[in-house]
N, C-alpha and C positions, 0 to 999 in steps of 0.2 A: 250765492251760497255761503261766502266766507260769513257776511254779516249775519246771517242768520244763525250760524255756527254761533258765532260769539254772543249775539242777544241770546240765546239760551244758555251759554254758558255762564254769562253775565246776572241773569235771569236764577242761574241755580247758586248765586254766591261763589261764585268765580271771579280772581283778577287775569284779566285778560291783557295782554299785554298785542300788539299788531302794528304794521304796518302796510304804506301802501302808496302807489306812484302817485293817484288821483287822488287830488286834494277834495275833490268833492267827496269820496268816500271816507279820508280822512277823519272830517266835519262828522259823518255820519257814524262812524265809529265812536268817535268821540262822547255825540250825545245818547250811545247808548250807554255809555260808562263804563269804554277801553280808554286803555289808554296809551298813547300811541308811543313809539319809536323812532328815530331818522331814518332807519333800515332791519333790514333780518337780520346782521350780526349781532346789532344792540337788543334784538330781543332773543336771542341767543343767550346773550348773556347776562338779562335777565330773569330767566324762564329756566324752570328744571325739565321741563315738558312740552310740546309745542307741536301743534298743529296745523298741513297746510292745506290751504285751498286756494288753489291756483287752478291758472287756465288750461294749460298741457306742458305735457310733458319737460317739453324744453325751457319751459319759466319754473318748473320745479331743479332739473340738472342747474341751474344758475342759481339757485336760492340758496341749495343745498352746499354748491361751491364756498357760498359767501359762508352761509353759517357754522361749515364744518371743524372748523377750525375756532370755533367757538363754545363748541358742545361740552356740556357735563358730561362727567364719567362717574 
């Protein structure tokens, strides 16, 4: 789901900014033309806006941990 999120956002002139464990989605991200991050905090802090798509719940309380402390106001 993520990547589809971002090929359409990509797709409407969006810079998409992402990251992700698997390096194989990485790759894939990549050549849809994101561009990637080491982690959620880095794209926390580079991002006014930011959308997630994760597996459940408990991988979103862990992201949201990392990036909170990163967020625009």
């Amino acid at each position: 789901m993520g990547l589809a999120l971002a090929e359409r956002l990509i797709q409407g002139g969006f810079e998409v900014w992402g990251c992700d464990l698997a390096a194989n989605r990485v790759r894939l991200f990549r050549r849809l033309g994101g561009s990637t991050a080491p982690d959620a905090a880095s794209v926390a802090d580079r991002c006014s806006r930011i959308l997630l798509s994760l597996p459940d719940s408990r991988v979103v309380r862990t992201v949201l941990a990392e990036v909170c402390p990163h967020l625009k106001r």
